[in-house]
C-alpha positions as CSV (number, residue, x, y, z in Angstrom):
1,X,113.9,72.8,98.1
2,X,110.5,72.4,98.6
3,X,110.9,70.4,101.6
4,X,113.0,72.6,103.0
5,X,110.5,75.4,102.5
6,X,107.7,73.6,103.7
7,X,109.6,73.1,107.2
8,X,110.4,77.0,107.8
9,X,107.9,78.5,105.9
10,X,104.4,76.7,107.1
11,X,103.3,76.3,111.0
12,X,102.9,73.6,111.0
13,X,104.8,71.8,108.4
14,X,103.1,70.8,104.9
15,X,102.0,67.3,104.8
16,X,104.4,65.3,102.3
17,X,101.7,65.0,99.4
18,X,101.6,69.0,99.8
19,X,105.5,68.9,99.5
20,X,105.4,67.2,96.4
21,X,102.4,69.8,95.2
22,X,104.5,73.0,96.2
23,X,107.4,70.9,94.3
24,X,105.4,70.8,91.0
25,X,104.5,74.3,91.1
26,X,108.6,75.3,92.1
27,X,109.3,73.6,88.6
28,X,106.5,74.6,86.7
29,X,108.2,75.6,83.5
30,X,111.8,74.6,84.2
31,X,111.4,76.8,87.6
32,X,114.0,75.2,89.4
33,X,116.6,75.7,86.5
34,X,116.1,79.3,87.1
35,X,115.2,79.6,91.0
36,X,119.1,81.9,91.1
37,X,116.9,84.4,88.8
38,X,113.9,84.4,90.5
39,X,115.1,85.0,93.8
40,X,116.3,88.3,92.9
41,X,113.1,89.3,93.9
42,X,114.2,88.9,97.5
43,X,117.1,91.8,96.1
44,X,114.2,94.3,94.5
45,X,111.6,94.0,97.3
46,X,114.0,95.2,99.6
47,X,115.3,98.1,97.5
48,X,111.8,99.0,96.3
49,X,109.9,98.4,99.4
50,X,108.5,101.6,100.5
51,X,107.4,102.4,96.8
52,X,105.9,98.9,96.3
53,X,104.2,99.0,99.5
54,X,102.6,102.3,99.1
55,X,101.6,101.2,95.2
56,X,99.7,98.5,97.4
57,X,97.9,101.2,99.4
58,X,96.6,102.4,96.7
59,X,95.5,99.1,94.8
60,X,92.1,97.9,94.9
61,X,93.6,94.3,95.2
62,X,93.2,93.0,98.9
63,X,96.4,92.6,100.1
64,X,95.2,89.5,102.4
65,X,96.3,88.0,98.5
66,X,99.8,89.0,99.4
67,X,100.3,88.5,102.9
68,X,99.7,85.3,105.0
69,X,97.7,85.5,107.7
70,X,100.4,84.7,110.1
71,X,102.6,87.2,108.9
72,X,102.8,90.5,111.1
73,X,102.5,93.2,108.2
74,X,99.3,94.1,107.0
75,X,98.0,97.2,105.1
């Protein structure tokens, strides 16, 4: 999995001893036993988008935290 996030989530593609980091912190805990739960945040983000995005508006957090800097959205 982590692999196969590295090669279409990162431009350019993480290094293999940064695969086997983002592979660590995937399982931290058992994560990978429970990856079909924890992708349901794909499911809420959608549905709660526009109230999660505007609870970001109003956080003091920067949300540079949230967002990579290649991604298009930014608040």
């Amino acid at each position: 999995m982590a692999n196969g996030l590295s090669r279409k989530t990162y431009t350019p593609a993480l290094p293999p001893e940064q695969v086997d980091t983002l592979e660590s912190i995937l399982d931290y805990q058992g994560g990978m036993k429970i990856q079909h739960n924890l992708i349901q945040y794909l499911n809420e983000r959608k549905v709660h988008e526009a109230s999660w995005l505007e609870a970001l508006g109003r956080s003091d957090v920067p949300a540079t935290l949230i967002w990579g800097e290649l991604d298009q959205f930014r608040l």
